[in-house]
C-alpha positions as CSV (number, residue, x, y, z in Angstrom):
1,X,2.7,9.9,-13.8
2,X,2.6,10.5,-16.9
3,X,1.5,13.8,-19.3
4,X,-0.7,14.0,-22.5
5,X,0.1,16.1,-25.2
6,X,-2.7,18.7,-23.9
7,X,-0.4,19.3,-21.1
8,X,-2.9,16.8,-18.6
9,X,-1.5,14.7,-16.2
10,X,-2.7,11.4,-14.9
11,X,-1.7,8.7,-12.6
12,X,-0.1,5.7,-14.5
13,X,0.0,3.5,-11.2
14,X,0.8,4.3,-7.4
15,X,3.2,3.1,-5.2
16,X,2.3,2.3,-1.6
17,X,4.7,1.9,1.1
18,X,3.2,1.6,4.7
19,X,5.3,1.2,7.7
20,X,3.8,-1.5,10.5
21,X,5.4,-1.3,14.0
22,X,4.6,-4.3,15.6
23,X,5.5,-5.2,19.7
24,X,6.5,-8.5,19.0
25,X,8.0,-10.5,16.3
26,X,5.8,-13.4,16.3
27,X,2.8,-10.2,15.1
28,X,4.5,-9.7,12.0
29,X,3.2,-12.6,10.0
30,X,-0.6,-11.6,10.6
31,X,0.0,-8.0,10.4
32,X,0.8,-8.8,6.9
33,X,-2.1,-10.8,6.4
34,X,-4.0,-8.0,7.5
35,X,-2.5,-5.8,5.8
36,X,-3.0,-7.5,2.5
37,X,-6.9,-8.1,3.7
38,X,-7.4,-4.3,3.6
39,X,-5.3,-3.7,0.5
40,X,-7.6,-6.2,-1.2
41,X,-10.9,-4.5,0.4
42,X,-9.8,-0.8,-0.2
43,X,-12.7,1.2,-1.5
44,X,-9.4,4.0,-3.1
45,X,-7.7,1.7,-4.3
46,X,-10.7,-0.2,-6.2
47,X,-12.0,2.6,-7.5
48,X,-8.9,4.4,-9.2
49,X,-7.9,3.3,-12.8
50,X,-4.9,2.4,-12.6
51,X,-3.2,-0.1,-10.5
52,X,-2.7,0.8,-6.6
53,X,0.4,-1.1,-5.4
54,X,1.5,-2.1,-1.8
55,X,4.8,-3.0,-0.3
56,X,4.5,-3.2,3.4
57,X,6.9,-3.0,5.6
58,X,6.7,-4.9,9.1
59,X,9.1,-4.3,11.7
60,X,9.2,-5.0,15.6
61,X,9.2,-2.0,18.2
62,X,12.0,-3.3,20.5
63,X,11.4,-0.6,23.5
């Protein structure tokens, strides 16, 4: 974020990090894919002016 001279703030760029619990490991490579899939198609994210970033985070639920 950053602020004007005025005092105004505004978003410079936002930094997504989504957790994915997955039951199995062999889930984690399309999770991503999908994950990236709805990142891309995002009506939020493609409608802010700044850039919307994504680090997903994919992990396996073991119980």
């Amino acid at each position: 974020m950053e602020e004007g001279n005025d005092g105004n703030g505004r978003f410079t760029e936002v930094m997504l990090k989504p957790q994915v619990i997955v039951k199995e490991a062999s889930m984690i490579e399309k999770a991503n894919a999908l994950h990236e899939k709805a990142h891309h198609n995002c009506f939020i994210a493609n409608s802010c002016n700044f850039p919307v970033r994504h680090e997903a985070y994919c992990t396996v639920n073991h119980s």
